[in-house]
C-alpha positions, 0 to 999 in steps of 0.5 A: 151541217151543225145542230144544236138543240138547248133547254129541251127534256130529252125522252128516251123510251127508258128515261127523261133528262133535261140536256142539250144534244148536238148534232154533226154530220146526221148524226148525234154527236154529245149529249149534256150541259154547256157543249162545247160545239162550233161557233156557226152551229144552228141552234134551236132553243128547245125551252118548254119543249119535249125532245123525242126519237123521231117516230118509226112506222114499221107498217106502210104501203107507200105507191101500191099497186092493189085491186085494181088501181094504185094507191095514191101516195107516193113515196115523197109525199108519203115521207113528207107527211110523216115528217110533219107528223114527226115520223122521220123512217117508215118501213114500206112492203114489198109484195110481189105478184104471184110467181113474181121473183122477190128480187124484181119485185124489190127493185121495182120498190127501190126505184119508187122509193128512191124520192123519199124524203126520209129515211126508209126500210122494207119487208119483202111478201112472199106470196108464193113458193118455190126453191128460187123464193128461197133463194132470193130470201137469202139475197134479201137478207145477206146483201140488202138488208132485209130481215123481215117477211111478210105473209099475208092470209088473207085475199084469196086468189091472189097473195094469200099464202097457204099453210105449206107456204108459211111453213116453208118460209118460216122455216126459212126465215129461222135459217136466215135470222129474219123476222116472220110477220103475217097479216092474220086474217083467216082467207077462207072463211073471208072469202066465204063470208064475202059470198054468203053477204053478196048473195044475201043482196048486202053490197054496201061497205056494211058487208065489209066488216060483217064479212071479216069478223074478229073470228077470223082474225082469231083463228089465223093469230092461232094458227100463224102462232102455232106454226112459229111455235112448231118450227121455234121462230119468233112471230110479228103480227101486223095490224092486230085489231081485236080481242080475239088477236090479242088473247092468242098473243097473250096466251103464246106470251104466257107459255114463253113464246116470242110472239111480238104484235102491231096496232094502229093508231085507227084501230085504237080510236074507231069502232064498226060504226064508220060502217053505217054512214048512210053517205056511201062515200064516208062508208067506203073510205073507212074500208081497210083490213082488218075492219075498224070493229065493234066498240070494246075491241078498243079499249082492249087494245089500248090494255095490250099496248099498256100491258106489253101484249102489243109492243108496236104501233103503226098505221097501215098507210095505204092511200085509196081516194073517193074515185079509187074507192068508188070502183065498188059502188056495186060491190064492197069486195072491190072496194080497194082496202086503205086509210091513212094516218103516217102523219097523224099516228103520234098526235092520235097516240099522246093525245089519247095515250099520254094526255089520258094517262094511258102511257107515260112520255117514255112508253110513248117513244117506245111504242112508236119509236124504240119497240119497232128499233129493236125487234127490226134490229136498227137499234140504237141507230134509230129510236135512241136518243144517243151518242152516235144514233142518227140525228132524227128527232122530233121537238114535241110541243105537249101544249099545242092544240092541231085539228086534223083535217083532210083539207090541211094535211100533207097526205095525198088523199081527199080523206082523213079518218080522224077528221075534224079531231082536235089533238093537244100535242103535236111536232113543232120541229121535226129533224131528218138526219140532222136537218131541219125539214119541218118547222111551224107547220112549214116542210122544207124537204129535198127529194131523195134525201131519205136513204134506204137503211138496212137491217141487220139479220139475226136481232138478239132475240135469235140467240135465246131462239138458238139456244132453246131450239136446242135444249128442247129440239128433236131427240134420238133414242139409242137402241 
């Protein structure tokens, strides 16, 4: 139950130093130069290598039941994958049907969950609203752990919350110390746009991204910004994928709001052309919400992850294969949204982002590590390399050449949307709880070995929140 790891650079979000780190018990015991450690300790000799926070994807739908069919990852493969990617937590929703209790939806997710390899979190959807929603977002937060929910505004008729609902919820949320986030896409333009391409005879996935323009996108970041502004809440914005969505963020920022965005390692890397492939099949396993959008709206995210605009980076796992896909040969609206990526975000990410210097090795820990630790509150227990955080880590080989490919991924599905890309930059160990489970392209992992982690509610951030609510809150005149 002993590691020690020698002769690597340890990179933090905030410094690099060279150091040895020994681990006892799942946890990081010291850190420093000639370590006084058990003689029967594994060592692993780091020389050359970088040793990093494992990484934390803050955005996966692990095992999800949508439109229709399920997505094809489960959760012990989904976990798996990420390990070998370097990816040692996920933080997984739990979306509830409509007039479905929160509290029955969450232990459904738990149950599935409890295969995961790695360690694990959820956000809880609420996708409707009445006085026992509430309720059970108290429970939520007070007894299991959660301290983020999720609204989507998009996919009309079925989980799209109104305005009313994301005021009650927000304001809720405030009360409880959790984090609101929402999946900004404005739901009834979508569904009318979707209208207008069916009735124009355009069913292919081409109508996909014609029918989610960044507009939409645009206007629902306006207005889910506005609202955490009128009730004096922090906002999380999921996925954001477009110039639209950043400047509304920027602009929120710029007047002092705590507005905190999401990208994805696709969005960062892909443009609307995947749309255009003339093999249905190639077309149709790029559809995920929001679109991958025209060129430009790339390097524009890259800007805001450079500049702080965008603070996280995710991947929206969510697991559809071509069978699943296929459901919408005749209509594009039924096409079941999802790519993956849980396992290739941090080869993407320095590969693009560190080797073209575009972030340096600390920004990259901090944008797939620290960011997400801190704004969901599990910091330093996770995305720390400190005495006392958990031993998960990722040994980072910055030289190793990888070709990511559907036929020697790990993920369950017959896709890869980096297809064929070769990285320079991947894992060579990765480290779960203090255990070795993925070594040389090997994974060694145990079943249920992944725990669920619970978040603290009311992150600092709430105190600033607190006391600006305050000094700038309702007034009464004396007369």
């Amino acid at each position: 139950m002993s590691l020690l790891i020698k002769g690597g650079k340890l990179v933090n979000a905030d410094q690099s130093i060279m150091a040895d780190v020994y681990c006892e018990n799942g946890l990081i015991k010291a850190i420093g130069h000639d370590l006084d450690v058990p003689s029967d300790a594994e060592v692993i000799d780091a020389t050359g290598k970088l040793v990093m926070p494992g990484g934390i994807d803050p955005h996966t739908h692990m095992q999800l039941p949508f439109m229709g069919t399920v997505a094809s990852e489960d959760f012990y493969s989904g976990t798996s994958a990420g390990l070998a990617g370097g990816t040692t937590m996920i933080i997984d929703f739990v979306i509830p049907s409509p007039q479905q209790p929160l509290m029955e939806a969450f232990n459904t997710w738990k149950e599935w969950a409890s295969r995961s390899v790695a360690d694990y979190s959820f956000h809880v959807a609420v996708t409707w609203w009445d006085e026992s929603v509430s309720q059970d977002m108290a429970t939520l937060v007070e007894q299991e752990g959660v301290n983020s929910f999720k609204h989507f505004m998009a996919y009309k008729n079925a989980i799209m919350a109104e305005d009313e609902t994301l005021v009650n919820s927000f304001s809720r949320c405030l009360e409880l110390g959790a984090m609101p986030t929402v999946h900004a896409e404005n739901g009834e333009l979508v569904h009318h746009l979707q209208q207008k391409m069916l009735s124009a005879g355009i069913t292919g996935p081409e109508a996909h991204p014609q029918s989610r323009p960044p507009e939409v996108e645009g206007e629902a970041s306006n207005r889910a910004i506005r609202i955490a502004q009128s009730i004096g809440i922090p906002l999380y914005l999921v996925h954001v994928s477009c110039k639209e969505a950043i400047d509304e963020i920027a602009r929120a920022k710029s007047e002092g709001q705590r507005v905190y965005g999401e990208c994805l390692a696709g969005h960062l890397e892909l443009d609307d052309s995947v749309y255009k492939n003339p093999d249905w099949a190639t077309a149709a396993a790029h559809v995920m919400s929001p679109p991958f959008r025209p060129k430009g709206h790339q390097e524009a995210l890259w800007k805001a992850l450079q500049g702080g605009t965008v603070q996280t980076t995710a991947t929206d796992h969510c697991c559809f294969c071509e069978d699943q896909k296929a459901m919408g040969k005749d209509n594009f609206t039924q096409i079941p949204n999802g790519t993956a990526g849980v396992e290739d975000r941090l080869m993407v990410l320095w590969d693009s982002g560190v080797n073209k210097g575009r972030l340096t090795e600390n920004e990259f820990v901090a944008v797939t590590s620290t960011n997400t630790a801190k704004i969901f509150n599990i910091y330093p227990q996770k995305g720390a390399i400190a005495v006392g955080s958990d031993a998960d880590l990722v040994i980072w080989d910055s030289t190793k050449e990888h070709t990511l490919s559907a036929k020697t991924h790990h993920q369950k599905i017959d896709f890869n949307i980096f297809e064929g890309r070769t990285v320079k930059g991947s894992p060579w160990i990765t480290i779960s709880q203090g255990n070795v489970v993925f070594k040389d392209g090997k994974l060694n992992v145990v079943e249920g070995a992944g725990r669920y982690i619970k978040r603290p509610a009311f992150p600092t951030i709430f105190d600033a929140v607190e006391k600006y609510n305050e000094e700038y809150g309702p007034y009464q005149v004396e007369r």
